[in-house]
N, C-alpha and C positions, 0 to 999 in steps of 0.2 A: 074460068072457075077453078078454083084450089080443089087438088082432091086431098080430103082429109087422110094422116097416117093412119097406118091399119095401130091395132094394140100392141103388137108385137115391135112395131117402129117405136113406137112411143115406148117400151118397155125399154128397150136395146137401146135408144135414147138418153134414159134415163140412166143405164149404168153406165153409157159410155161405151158400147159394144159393138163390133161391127156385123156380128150374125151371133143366132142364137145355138148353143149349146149341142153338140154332135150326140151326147150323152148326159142328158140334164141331169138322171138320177145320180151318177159321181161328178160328173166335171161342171160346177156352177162358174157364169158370166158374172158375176156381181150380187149386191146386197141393196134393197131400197127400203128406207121407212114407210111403215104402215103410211103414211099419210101421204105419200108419193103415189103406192095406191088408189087411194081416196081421189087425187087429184088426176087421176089415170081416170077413172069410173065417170068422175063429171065430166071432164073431155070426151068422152067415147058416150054418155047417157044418149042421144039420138039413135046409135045405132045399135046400143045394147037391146036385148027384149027382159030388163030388169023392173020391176015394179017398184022395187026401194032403192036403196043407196046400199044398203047392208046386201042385196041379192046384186047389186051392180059388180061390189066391189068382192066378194065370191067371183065371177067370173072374171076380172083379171088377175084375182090371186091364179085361177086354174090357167091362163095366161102364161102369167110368170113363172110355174114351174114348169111347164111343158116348154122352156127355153132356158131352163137352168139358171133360175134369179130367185136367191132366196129376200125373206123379209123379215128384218130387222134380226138375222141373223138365223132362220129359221125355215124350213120345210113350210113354202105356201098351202100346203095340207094343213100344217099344225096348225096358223094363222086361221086357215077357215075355221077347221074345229074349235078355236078360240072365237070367233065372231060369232059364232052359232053360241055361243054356252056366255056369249056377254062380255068378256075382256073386254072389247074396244068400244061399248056402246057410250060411254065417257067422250070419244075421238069421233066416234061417227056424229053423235047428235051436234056437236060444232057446223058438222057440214051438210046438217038437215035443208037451212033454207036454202042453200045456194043450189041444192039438190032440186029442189022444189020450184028455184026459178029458169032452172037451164030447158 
């Protein structure tokens, strides 16, 4: 049996990193698009305790900066505060059903 990566593999994965950030708040590992998240969030939904796609993908944004990966060029902070207030509800409803069949 495969043991699944943890989020943090798959984050550090994703920018090409070989370990996360000694000092996340100044020294950043890399940059992912929102929707690199999104596909972090479906891969990890088993073992998330997330009820939607939107609360999934909040706990890898808080993921990515506690390892120094901003998104799409920005403080995974700002990016939550933008998904709470609607910016990306456009990008998430794309990945409504595939949320809903994993």
């Amino acid at each position: 049996m495969r043991i699944k990566p943890t989020t943090t593999e798959l984050l550090l994965k994703a920018v090409g990193a070989q370990g996360p950030s000694g000092d996340p708040a100044h020294n950043k590992i890399g940059d992912l698009p929102f929707e690199k998240i999104i596909e972090i969030a479906l891969e990890k939904k088993p073992d998330l305790q997330a009820k939607s796609l939107k609360a999934a993908v909040k706990i890898i944004l808080g993921s990515a900066r506690s390892i120094g990966i901003t998104v799409d060029g920005k403080d995974p902070k700002v990016v939550t505060r933008e998904v709470d207030e609607g910016v990306y509800d456009e990008i998430l409803v794309r990945y409504e059903e595939s949320w809903s069949k994993v």
